[in-house]
DOKOL-362764 format. One record per residue (C-alpha): residue in one letter; x, y, z. Coordinates in steps of 0.05 Angstrom, whole numbers, padded with zeros to 5 digits, always signed. Layout:
AXYZ
...
//
This chain:
X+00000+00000+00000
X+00018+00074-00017
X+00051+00108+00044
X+00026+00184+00041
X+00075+00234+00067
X+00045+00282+00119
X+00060+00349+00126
X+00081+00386+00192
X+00008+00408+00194
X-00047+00379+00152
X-00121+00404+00157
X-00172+00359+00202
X-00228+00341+00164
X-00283+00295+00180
X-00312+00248+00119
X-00368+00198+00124
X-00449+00177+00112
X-00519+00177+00138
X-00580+00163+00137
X-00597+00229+00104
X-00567+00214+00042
X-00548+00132+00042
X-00599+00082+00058
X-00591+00024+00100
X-00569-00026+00043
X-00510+00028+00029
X-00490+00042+00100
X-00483-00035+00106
X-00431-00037+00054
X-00384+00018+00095
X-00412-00013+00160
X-00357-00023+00213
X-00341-00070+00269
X-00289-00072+00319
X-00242-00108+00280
X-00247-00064+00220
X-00235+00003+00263
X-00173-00021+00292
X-00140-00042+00223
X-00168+00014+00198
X-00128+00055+00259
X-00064+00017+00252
X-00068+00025+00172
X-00073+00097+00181
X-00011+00098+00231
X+00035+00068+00185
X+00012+00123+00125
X+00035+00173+00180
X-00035+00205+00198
X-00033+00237+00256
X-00095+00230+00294
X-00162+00178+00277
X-00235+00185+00305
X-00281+00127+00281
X-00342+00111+00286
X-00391+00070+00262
X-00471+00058+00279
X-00528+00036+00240
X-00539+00107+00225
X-00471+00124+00205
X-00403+00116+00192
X-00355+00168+00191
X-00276+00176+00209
X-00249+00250+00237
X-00175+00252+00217
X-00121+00294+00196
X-00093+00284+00132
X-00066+00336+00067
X-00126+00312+00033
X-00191+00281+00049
X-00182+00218+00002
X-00136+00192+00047
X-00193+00179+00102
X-00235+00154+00043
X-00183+00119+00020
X-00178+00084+00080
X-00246+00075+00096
X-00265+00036+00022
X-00204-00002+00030
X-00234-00043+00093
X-00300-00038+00074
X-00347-00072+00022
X-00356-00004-00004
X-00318+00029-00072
X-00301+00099-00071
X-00354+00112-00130
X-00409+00086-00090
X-00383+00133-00021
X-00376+00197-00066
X-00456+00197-00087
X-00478+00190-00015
X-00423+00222+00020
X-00408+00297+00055
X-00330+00315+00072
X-00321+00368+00123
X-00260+00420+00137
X-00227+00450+00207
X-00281+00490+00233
X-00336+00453+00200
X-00310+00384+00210
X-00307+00401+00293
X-00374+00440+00281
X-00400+00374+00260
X-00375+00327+00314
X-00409+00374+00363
X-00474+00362+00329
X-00470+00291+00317
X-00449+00280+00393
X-00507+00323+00420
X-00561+00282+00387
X-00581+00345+00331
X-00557+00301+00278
X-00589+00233+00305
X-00639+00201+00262
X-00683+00212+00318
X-00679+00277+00355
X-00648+00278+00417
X-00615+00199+00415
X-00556+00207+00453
X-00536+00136+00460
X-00479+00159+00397
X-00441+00198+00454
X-00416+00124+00485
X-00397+00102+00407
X-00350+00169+00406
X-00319+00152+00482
X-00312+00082+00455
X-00276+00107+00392
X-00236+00154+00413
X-00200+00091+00475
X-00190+00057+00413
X-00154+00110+00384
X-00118+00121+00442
X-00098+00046+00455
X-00071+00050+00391
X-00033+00112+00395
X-00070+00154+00347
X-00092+00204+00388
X-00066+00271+00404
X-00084+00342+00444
X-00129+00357+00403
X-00173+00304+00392
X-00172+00292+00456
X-00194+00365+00475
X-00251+00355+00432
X-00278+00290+00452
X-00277+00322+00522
X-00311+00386+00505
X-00368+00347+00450
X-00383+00295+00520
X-00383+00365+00561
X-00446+00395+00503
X-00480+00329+00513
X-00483+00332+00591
X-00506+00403+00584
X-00560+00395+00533
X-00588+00330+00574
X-00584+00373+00634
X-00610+00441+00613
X-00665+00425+00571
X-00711+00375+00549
X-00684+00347+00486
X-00680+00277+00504
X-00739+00278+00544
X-00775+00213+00547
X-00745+00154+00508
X-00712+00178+00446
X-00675+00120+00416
X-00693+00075+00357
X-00701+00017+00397
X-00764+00060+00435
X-00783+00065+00373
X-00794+00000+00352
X-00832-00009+00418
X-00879+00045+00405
X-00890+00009+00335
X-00904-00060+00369
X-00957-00029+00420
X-00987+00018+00356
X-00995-00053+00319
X-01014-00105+00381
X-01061-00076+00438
X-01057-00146+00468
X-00978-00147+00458
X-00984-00177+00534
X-01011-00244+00498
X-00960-00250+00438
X-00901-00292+00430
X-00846-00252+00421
X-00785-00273+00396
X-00712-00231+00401
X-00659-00252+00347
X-00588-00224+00370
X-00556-00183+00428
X-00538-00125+00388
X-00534-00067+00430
X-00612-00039+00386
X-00636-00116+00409
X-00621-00109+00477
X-00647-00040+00491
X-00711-00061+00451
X-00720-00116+00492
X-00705-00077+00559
X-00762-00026+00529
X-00808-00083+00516
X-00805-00110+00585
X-00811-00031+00606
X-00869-00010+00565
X-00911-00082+00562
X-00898-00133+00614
X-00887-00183+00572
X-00869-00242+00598
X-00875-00285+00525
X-00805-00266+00507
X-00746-00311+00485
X-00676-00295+00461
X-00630-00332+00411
X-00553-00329+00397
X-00505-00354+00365
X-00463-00349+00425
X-00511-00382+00478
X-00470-00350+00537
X-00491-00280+00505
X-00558-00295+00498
X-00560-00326+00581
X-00520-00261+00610
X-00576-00215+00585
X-00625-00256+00577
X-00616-00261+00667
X-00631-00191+00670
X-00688-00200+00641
X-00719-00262+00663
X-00723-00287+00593
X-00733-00355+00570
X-00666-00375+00519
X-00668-00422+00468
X-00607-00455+00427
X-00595-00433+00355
X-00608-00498+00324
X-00679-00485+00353
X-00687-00416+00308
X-00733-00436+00260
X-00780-00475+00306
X-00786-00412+00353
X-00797-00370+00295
X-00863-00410+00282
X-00891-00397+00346
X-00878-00326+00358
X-00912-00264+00329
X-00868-00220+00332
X-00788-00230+00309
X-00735-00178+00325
X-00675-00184+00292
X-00612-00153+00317
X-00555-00197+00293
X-00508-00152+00275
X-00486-00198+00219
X-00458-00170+00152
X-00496-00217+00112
X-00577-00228+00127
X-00593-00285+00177
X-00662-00292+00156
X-00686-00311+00096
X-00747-00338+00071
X-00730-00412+00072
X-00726-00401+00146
X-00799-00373+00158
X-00855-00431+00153
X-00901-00397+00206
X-00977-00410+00192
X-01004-00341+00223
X-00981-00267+00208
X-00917-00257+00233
X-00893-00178+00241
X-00815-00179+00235
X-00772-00121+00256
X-00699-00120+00224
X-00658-00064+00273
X-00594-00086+00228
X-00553-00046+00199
X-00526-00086+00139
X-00600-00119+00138
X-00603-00180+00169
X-00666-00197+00131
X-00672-00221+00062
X-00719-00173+00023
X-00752-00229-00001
X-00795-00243+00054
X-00837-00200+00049
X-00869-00247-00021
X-00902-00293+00046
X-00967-00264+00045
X-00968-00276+00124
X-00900-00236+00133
X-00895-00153+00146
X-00829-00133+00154
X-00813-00065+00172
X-00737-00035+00171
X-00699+00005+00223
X-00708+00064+00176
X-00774+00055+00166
X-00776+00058+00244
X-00736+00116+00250
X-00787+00166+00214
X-00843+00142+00265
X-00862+00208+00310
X-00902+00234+00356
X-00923+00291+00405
X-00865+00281+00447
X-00811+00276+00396
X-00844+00341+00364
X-00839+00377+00426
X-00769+00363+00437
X-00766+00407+00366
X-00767+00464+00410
X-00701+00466+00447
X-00660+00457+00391
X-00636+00530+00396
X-00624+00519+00459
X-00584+00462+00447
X-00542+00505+00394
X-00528+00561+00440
X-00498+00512+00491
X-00456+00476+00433
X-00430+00547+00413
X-00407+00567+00492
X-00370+00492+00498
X-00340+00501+00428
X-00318+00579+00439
X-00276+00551+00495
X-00245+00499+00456
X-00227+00541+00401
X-00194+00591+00452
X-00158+00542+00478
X-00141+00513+00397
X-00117+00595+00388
X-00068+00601+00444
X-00036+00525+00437
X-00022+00539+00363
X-00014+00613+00364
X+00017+00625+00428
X+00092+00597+00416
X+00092+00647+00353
X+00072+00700+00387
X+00110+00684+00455
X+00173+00680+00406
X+00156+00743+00379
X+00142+00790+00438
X+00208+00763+00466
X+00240+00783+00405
X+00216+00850+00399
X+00235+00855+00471
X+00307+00848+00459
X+00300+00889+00397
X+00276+00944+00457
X+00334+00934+00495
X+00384+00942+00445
X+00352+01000+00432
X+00349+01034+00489
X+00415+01009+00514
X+00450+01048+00450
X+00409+01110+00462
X+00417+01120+00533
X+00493+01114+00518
X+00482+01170+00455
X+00435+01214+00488
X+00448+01249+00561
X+00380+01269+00567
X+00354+01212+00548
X+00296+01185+00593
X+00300+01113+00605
X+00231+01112+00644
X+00193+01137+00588
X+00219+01106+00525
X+00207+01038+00569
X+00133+01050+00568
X+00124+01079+00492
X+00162+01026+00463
X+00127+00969+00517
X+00066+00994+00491
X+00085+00989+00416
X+00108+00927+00420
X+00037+00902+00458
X-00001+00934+00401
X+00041+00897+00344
X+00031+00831+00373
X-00034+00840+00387
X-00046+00855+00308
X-00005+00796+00294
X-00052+00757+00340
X-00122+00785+00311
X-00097+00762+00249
X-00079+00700+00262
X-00154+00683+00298
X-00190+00716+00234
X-00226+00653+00195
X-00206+00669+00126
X-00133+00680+00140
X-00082+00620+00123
X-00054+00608+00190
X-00006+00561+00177
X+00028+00599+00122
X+00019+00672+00166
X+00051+00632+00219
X+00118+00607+00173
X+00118+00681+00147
X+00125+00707+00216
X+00184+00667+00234
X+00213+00678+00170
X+00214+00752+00171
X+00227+00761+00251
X+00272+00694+00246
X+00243+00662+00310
X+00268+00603+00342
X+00212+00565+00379
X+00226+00528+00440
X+00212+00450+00427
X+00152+00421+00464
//
């Protein structure tokens, strides 16, 4: 593979797709598990990138990077992937500096959830960024901003009603069950999985119906027992899949599998069977839905269920914002002064000995020449000069990198190392 050399400073950009744009058959082909991320990480060490956020949900899947360019994270991203870079450029958005960190605030606060206010991506970015940081691809930076997104998501959850209620998909599948069974108390209902969309589906179900008619399958038996005590829940062995399947009337699927785990050669149930697939790649063929007996409704399809409640939250989305904006205004203060403070450090302190030589040759030229004075003019100069240099610097449309190498060019300033 191609190493890319990386500059002393390349731009941080953040690249992925959503559900806005890519349905759930495309995000399946970029879809990725734990494995995946950390080749992805250690792939994007050895091509010298300096710092990797991924992460990957049924909604999305997205890596925040820096790199000269942003093919190199897509790049990466197709090359461990199912996906080709064709299909990632219809679908896709590719973000820059201020936009890319404007984005990870808004993604991490639940504005950019597929339903309002789901928060549960916040524990996906803590998760990603330990990986990052096991693997050594982490640096100030990211790790400032992780910190100050987690900081906008406390606030928001604890200053206004956004997330009121439940707010994830997995409610939402819930509130589709009770909308299509008003005796969901009396069906069979069966949970395929212990994806993390299974398991708070089935916590909701127990929550919102009482149901004691539920049983969970695994692959992995052990999975299925250690949640499945929480709950109370009756477990059955894989090999019994298809057997269970014609008893219940209702069939989660959370699998989390990259190819679909139920087809119809599986399904020979007699009476209507209502099958909900929370996968993201599906985990159920399309073609069940030619059983005249089967509905099958998507996680998508899911998603754009509302109601009063989610409506409501509507309204504290400027709230939301303005609480974003405080968090991020600190972190870009603090972004200012760790990149533009060494410059400028370097440069009052040279202008400062500019001063003295100064003075030091006048006061030996002049005999009335006033020490005391020409310290405070020439202090003050010097204060208003680097505070134009500085104003500059923080202005959005002005190349700081380059205005930076110009400074110490022209003033010849020697930095101190880190």
């Amino acid at each position: 593979m191609k190493n890319y050399h990386i500059s002393k400073h390349p731009s941080f950009y953040a690249v992925g797709l959503s559900y806005k744009k890519a349905e759930a058959e495309v995000r399946g082909k970029f879809s990725l598990d734990v494995l995946k991320i950390d080749k992805i990480i250690l792939d994007a060490k050895q091509q010298g990138i300096e710092g990797l956020l991924t992460i990957s949900t049924c909604n999305r899947t997205e890596l925040f990077g820096f790199a000269q360019h942003p093919y190199q994270l897509i790049k990466l991203l197709c090359e461990h992937t199912k996906g080709t870079v064709e299909e990632f450029q219809e679908v896709a958005y590719v973000y820059k500096n201020h936009d890319a960190i404007d984005h990870l605030f808004k993604v991490g606060t639940g504005l950019d959830s597929q339903i309002l206010g789901d928060f549960e991506i916040i524990s996906q970015i803590k998760q990603s960024f330990s990986r990052s940081k096991k693997h050594q691809m982490t640096n100030p930076f990211l790790e400032r901003l992780c910190n100050s997104v987690i900081q906008a998501s406390k606030r928001i959850k604890n200053e206004t009603e956004l997330s009121s209620g439940a707010t994830s998909v997995a409610f939402a599948s819930v509130r589709f069950i009770l909308n299509s069974f008003p005796n969901v108390s009396e069906k069979n209902i069966l949970l395929f999985g212990t994806g993390k969309i299974g398991r708070n589906t089935c916590k909701n179900l127990i929550k919102h119906t009482g149901n004691s008619h539920i049983t969970l399958i695994n692959r992995t038996k052990e999975k299925a027992e250690a949640i499945a005590g929480k709950f109370h829940l009756v477990v059955k062995d894989y090999g019994d899949l298809q057997t269970e399947i014609r008893k219940s009337d209702i069939l989660v699927v959370a699998t989390g599998a990259q190819l679909p785990t139920v087809s119809k050669s599986l399904l020979h149930t007699k009476k209507p069977l209502l099958i909900l697939d929370l996968s993201v790649p599906k985990n159920v063929s399309d073609d069940v839905i030619e059983l005249e007996n089967i509905t099958l409704v998507h996680l998508d399809q899911l998603s754009q269920i509302t109601d009063e409640n989610l409506n409501r939250r509507k309204e504290y989305i400027p709230k939301a914002y303005s609480i974003i904006e405080e968090v991020k205004d600190d972190f870009i203060k603090w972004l200012e002064s760790r990149k533009f403070a060494p410059v400028i450090n370097a440069l009052k302190n040279k202008l400062m000995t500019m001063k003295e030589e100064e003075l030091d040759f006048h006061s030996k030229k002049l005999s009335d020449f006033n020490q005391e004075q020409a310290e405070i003019v020439s202090e003050r100069i010097i204060q208003k000069i680097t505070k134009q240099f500085a104003n500059h610097l923080r202005k959005s449309d002005a190349d700081t990198e380059d205005s930076l190498a110009l400074i110490q060019k022209v003033f010849q300033l020697e930095l101190k190392s880190k």
